[in-house]
N, C-alpha and C positions, 0 to 999 in steps of 0.2 A: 185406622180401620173404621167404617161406615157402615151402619145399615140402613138400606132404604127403600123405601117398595115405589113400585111403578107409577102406584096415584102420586106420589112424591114429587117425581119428575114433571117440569113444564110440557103441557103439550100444544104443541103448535103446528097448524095446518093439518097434517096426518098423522104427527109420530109425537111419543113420547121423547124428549133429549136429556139425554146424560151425557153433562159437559165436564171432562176429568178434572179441567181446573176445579171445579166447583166443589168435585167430589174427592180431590186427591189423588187421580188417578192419569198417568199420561197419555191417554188415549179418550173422545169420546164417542157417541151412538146414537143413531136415530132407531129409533124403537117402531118402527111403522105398521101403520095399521091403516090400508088405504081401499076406498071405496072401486069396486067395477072403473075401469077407466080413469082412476087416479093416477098421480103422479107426478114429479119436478120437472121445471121442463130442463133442458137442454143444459149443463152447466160444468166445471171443471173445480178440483181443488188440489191445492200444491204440494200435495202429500198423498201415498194409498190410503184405500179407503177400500174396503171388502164386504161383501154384500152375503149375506144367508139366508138364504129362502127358506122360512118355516114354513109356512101355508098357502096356499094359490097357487099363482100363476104371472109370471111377471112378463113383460117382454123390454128384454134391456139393451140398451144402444150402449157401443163405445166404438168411440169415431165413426167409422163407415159401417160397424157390422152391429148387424140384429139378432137376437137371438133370444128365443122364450127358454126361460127358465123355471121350473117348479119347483116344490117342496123338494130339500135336501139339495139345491142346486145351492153353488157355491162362487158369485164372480171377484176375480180379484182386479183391481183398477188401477193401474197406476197411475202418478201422479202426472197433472196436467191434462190428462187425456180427458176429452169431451166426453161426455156420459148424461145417459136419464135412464127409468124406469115407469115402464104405466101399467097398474093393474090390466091385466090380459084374460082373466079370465071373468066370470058372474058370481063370484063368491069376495069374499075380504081375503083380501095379500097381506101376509104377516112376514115379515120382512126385518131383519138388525143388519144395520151399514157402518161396522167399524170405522172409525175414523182414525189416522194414525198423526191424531194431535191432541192435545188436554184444553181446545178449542176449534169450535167451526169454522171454516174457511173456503166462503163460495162465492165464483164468479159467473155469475148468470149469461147466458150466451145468447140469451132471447129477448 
């Protein structure tokens, strides 16, 4: 058992990560906190990966379809499938993207 608060966690580009290896846990998380028009571009990973929309406004791609999602919006991704996300709306997108590995695993498509 761990405890650890959020300044804890590396943060890089937009989000906090918690990597389960690190933490002893099999699964880990990007914590995102992303700017008006932020966002990853275009990318895949070989496992789900589940997205929860706390706050904003997202608009998220997976494969050919688009779709804006807000707070309480819930996507789930399977594994392999092409996928992004870009702040969509004028506020900060708060955002947690389970990942279903106890490490990162991404192929950039851009």
């Amino acid at each position: 058992m761990s405890f650890i608060n959020l300044e804890q966690l590396p943060f890089v580009g937009m989000s906090h990560e918690f990597v389960g290896q690190t933490q002893g846990a099999p699964f880990s998380a990007y914590l995102v906190t992303a700017k008006p028009g932020q966002g990853p571009a275009l990318h895949t990973h070989p496992y789900v990966e589940v997205a929860f929309t706390i706050q904003g406004s997202a608009r998220i791609t997976l494969g050919d379809e688009t779709r804006e999602v807000s707070a309480g919006g819930i996507v789930v991704i399977p594994a392999g499938m092409p996928h992004r996300f870009v702040n969509a709306g004028d506020a900060t997108l708060k955002q947690i993207d389970v990942h279903a590995s106890p490490t990162f695993i991404q192929t950039d498509l851009v």
